[in-house]
VEXMIVEX-87076 format. One line per field, with one value per residue (C-alpha): residue number from 1; residue in three letters; chain; x, y, z. Coordinates in nm, 2 decimals, m for minus. Layout:
N
marza	(NUM  ...)
sefi	(ALA  ...)
romar	(A  ...)
east	(X  ...)
north	(Y  ...)
up	(Z  ...)
END
This chain:
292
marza	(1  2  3  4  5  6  7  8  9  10  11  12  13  14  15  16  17  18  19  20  21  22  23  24  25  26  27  28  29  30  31  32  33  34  35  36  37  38  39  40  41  42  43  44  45  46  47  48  49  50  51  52  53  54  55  56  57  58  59  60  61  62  63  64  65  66  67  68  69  70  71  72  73  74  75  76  77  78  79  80  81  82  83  84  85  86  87  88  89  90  91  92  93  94  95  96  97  98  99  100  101  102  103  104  105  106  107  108  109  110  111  112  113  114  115  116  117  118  119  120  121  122  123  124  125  126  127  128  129  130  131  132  133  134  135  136  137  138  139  140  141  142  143  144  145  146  147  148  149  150  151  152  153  154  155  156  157  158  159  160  161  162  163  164  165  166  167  168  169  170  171  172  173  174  175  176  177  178  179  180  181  182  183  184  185  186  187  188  189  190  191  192  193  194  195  196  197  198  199  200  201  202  203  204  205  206  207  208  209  210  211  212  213  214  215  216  217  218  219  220  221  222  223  224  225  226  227  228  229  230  231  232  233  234  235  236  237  238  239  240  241  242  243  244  245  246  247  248  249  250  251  252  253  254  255  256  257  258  259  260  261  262  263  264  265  266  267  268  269  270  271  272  273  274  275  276  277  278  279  280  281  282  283  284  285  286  287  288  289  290  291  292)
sefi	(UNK  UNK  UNK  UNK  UNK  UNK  UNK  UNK  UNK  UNK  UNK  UNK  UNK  UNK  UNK  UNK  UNK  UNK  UNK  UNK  UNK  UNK  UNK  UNK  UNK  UNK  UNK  UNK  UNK  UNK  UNK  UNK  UNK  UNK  UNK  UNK  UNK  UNK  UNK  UNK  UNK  UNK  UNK  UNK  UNK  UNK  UNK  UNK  UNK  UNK  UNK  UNK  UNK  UNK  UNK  UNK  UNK  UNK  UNK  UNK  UNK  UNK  UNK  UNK  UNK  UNK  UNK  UNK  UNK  UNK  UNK  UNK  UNK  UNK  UNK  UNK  UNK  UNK  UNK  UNK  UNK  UNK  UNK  UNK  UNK  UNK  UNK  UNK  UNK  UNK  UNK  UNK  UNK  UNK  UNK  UNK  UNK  UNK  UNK  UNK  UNK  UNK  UNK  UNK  UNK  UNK  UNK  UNK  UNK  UNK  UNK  UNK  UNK  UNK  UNK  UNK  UNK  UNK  UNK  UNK  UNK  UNK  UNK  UNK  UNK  UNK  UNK  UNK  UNK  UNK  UNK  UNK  UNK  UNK  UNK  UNK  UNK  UNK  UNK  UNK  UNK  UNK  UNK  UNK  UNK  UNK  UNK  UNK  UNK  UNK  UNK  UNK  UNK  UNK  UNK  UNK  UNK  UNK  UNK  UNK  UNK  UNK  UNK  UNK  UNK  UNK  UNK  UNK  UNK  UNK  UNK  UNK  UNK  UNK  UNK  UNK  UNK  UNK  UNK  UNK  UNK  UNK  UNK  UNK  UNK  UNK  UNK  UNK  UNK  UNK  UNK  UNK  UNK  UNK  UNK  UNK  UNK  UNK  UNK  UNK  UNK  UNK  UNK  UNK  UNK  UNK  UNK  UNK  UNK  UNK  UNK  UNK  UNK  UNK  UNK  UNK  UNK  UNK  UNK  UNK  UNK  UNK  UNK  UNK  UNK  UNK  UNK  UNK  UNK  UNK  UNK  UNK  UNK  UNK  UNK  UNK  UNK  UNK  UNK  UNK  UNK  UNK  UNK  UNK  UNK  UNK  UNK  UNK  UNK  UNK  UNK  UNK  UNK  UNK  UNK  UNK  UNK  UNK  UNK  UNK  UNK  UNK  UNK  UNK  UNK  UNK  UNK  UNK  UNK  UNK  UNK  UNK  UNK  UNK  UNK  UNK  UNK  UNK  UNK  UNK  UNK  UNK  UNK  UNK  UNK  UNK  UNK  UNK  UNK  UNK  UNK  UNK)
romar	(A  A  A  A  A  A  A  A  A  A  A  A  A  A  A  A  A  A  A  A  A  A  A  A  A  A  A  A  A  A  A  A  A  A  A  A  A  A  A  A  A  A  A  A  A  A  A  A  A  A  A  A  A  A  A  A  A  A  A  A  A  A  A  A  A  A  A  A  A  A  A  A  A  A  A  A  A  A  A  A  A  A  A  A  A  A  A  A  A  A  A  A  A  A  A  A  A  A  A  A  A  A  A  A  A  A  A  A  A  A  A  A  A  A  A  A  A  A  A  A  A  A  A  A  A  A  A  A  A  A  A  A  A  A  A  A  A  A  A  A  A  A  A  A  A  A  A  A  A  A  A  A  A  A  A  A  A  A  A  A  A  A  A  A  A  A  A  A  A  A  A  A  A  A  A  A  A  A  A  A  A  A  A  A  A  A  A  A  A  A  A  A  A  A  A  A  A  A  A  A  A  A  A  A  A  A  A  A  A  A  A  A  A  A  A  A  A  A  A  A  A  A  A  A  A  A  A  A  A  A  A  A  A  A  A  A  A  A  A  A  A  A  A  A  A  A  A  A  A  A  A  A  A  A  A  A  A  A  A  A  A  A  A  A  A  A  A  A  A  A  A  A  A  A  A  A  A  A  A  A  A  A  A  A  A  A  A  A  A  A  A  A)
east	(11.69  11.33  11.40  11.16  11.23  11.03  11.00  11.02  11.04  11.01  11.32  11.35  11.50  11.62  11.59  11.60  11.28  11.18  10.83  10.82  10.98  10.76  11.08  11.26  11.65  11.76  12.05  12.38  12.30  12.26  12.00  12.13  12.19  11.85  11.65  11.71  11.54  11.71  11.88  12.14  12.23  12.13  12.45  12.69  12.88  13.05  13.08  12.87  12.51  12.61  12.53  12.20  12.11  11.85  11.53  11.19  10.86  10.70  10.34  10.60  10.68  10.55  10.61  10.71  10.81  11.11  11.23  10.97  11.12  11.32  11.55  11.38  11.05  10.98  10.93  10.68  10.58  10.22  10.04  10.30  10.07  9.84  9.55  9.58  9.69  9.36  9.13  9.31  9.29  8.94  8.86  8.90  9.11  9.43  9.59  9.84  9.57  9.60  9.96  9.77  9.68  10.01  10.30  10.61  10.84  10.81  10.55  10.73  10.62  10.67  10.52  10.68  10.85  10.63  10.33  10.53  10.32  10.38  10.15  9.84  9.84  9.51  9.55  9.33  9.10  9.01  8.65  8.71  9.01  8.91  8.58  8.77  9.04  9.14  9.45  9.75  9.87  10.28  10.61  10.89  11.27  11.47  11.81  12.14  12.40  12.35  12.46  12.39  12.39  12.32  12.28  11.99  12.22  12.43  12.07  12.00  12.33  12.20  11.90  11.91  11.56  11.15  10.89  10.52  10.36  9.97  9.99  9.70  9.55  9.30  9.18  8.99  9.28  9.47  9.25  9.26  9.61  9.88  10.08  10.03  10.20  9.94  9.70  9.93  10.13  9.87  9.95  9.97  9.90  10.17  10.16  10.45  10.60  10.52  10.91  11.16  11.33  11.65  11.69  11.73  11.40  11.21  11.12  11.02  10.93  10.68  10.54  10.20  10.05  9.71  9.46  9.18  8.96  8.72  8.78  8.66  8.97  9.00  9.35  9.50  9.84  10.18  10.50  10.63  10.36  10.54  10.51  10.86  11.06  11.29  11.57  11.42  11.30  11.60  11.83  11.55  11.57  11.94  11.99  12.08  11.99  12.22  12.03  12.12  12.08  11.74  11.61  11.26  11.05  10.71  10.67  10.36  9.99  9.78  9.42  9.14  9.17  8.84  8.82  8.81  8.50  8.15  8.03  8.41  8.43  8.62  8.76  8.56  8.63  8.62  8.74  9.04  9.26  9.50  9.80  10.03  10.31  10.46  10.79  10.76  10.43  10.11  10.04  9.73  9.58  9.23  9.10  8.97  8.84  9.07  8.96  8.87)
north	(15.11  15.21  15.36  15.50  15.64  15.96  16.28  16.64  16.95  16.74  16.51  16.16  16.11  15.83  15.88  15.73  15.75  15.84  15.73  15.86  16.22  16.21  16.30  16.15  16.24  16.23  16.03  16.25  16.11  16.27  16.33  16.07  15.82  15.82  15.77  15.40  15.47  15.22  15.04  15.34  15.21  14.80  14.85  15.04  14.73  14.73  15.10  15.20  15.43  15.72  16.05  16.23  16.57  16.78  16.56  16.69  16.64  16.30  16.53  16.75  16.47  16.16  15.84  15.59  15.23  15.15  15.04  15.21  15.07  14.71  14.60  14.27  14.09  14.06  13.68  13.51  13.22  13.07  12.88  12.89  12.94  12.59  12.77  12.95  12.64  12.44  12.76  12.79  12.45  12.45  12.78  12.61  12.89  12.63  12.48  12.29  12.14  11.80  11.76  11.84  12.11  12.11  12.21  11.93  12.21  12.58  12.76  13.04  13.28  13.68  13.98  14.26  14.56  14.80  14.67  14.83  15.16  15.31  15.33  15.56  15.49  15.35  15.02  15.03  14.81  14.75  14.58  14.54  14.29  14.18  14.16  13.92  14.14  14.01  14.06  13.90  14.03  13.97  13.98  14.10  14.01  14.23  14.07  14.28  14.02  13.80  13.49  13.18  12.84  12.97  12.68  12.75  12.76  13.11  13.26  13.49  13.69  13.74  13.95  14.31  14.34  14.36  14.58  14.50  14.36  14.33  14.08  14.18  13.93  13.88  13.59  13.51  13.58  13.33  13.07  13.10  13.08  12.81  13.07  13.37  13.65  13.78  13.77  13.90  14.15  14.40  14.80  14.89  14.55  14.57  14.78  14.81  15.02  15.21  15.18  14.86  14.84  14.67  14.26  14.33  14.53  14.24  13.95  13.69  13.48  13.66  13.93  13.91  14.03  14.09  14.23  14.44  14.54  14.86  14.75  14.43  14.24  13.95  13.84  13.73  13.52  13.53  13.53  13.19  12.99  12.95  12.66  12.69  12.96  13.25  13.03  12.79  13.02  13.16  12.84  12.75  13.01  13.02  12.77  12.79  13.14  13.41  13.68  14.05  14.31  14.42  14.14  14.15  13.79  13.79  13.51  13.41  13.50  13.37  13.23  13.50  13.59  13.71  13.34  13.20  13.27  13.23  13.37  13.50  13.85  14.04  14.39  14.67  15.03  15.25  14.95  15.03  14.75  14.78  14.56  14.58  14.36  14.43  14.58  14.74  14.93  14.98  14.93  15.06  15.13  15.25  15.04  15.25  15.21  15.30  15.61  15.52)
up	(8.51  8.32  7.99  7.73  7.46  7.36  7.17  7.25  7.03  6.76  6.81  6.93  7.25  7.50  7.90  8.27  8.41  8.73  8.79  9.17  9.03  8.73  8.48  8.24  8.22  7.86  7.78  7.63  7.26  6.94  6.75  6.51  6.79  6.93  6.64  6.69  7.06  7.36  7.06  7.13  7.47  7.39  7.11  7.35  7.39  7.74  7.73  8.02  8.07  7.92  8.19  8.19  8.12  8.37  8.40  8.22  8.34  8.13  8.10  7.89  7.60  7.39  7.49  7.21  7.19  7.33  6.99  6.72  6.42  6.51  6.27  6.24  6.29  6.65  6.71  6.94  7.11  7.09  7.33  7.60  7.89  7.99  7.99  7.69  7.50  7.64  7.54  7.20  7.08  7.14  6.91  6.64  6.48  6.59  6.26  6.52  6.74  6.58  6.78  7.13  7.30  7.51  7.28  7.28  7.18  7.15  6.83  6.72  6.48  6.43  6.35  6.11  6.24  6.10  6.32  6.60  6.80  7.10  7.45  7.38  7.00  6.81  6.71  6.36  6.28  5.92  5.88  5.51  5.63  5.95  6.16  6.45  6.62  6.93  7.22  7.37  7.68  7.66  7.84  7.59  7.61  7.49  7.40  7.52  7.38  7.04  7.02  6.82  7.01  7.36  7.57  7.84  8.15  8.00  7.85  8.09  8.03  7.69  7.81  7.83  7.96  7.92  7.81  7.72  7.43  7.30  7.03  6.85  6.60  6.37  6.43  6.14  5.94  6.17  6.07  5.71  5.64  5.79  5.90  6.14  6.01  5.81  6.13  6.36  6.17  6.04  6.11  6.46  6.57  6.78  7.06  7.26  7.57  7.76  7.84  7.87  8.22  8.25  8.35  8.75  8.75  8.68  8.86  8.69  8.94  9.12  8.84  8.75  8.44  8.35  8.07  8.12  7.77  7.90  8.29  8.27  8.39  8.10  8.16  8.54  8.56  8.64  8.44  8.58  8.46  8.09  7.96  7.80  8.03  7.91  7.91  7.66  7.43  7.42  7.35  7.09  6.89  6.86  6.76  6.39  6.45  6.55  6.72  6.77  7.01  7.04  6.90  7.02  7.17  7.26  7.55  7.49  7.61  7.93  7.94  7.87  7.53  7.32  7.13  7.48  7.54  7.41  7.19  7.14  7.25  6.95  7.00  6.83  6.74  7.12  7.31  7.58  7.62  7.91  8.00  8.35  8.40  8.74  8.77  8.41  8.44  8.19  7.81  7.69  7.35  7.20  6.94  6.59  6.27  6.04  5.80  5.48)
END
């Protein structure tokens, strides 16, 4: 399935999407059940897809993030591309370089909720905080089942499926502080969507994901070439922690970020920056200064 949630008439809805049809079917939920967005069918618990109700045209509603408002920080995974981690450690904006470039185990980190915006939505940029803002083109697993201890044989189950994520950072920020949150989790810094589809859509061995920023293709790679898989992550992370449904995890970015080059090539306000991961579809923001 490809689920978005999205709005209409002023109310936040949930629906199938039909991308050949052009329509989105809402899901039989309340108005009070789909505020939470695809959480409402992540947290049905066995229960089944819920029927659909007559299909409106997407031009005819608002696209948001499949989850706008996650109940808790989305957590990521640096440097998990070869690449990337090479490219990284060399930008000097890497406090774990000293280790290697090549990560032993996984780097996780997060980003808060409310950096969370939808497909078509400015990401601000703030001069008076940050003059380095750069992007992360990312696969996102979207966990269906929680679980804490999940060995990396059963991990899979625990996936409900993907969506998109830019993990946008400010890189200068990054390298002031030991830890990334404050460089990763400004406002909007977080676009996600445009919708999640469900674990069969997506094949992870062959999908390709790539990053363009005003055309110019900056990112090219494909999902396989993790350095720590799904799986990993997954068993990782749980263990000591318990996670939910709809926990969020950002996989990790390839090589072709704006530090990787030089001069580094930093976002600035008017800059498109476009994301496609195949079998889930397109991301793309416009960058803004933000109105003083």
């Amino acid at each position: 399935m490809r689920v978005a949630t999205f709005s209409i008439a002023g109310e936040r809805r949930v629906g199938l999407v039909d991308l050949d049809a052009q329509t989105i079917a809402p899901f039989d939920f309340s108005v009070d059940q789909a505020r939470s967005g695809i959480l409402a069918l992540i947290e049905r618990n066995g229960a089944g897809v819920p029927r659909t109700l007559s299909p409106i045209p997407l031009a005819q509603v608002e696209i948001e993030a499949p989850i706008p408002q996650p109940r808790r920080n989305i957590f990521c995974v640096g440097k998990n591309y070869h690449e990337h981690a090479h490219e990284f450690a060399r930008s000097g904006f890497d406090s774990s370089a000293g280790a290697g470039a090549i990560p032993k185990h996984p780097i996780i980190f997060s980003k808060v909720p409310e950096s969370v915006v939808a497909n078509h939505a400015s990401v601000l940029i703030d001069p008076s905080v940050s003059t380095a803002i750069d992007y992360e083109a990312e696969l996102a697993v979207i966990i269906g089942k929680g679980g804490r201890g999940i060995s990396r044989e059963n991990a899979l189950d625990h996936v409900w499926g993907y969506t998109i994520v830019n993990d946008v950072t400010a890189r200068d920020l990054q390298g002031k502080y030991s830890q990334w949150l404050i460089g990763k989790s400004q406002d909007t810094f977080c676009p996600m969507g445009p919708w999640a589809v469900t674990r069969d859509e997506l094949d992870l061995a062959t999908a390709g994901i790539r990053c363009f920023v005003n055309e110019d293709l900056r990112q090219d790679s494909r999902i396989s070439l993790l350095i720590f898989d799904i799986p990993t992550i997954i068993a990782t992370l749980s263990q000591g922690i318990t996670l939910k449904p709809g926990d969020i995890i950002a996989t990790g970015t390839p090589v072709g970020v704006g530090i990787g080059f030089d001069p580094p090539k930093y976002l600035k306000a008017g800059d498109v920056v476009r994301i496609e991961i195949d079998g889930i579809g397109t991301l793309e923001n416009r960058f803004a200064e933000r109105a003083r």
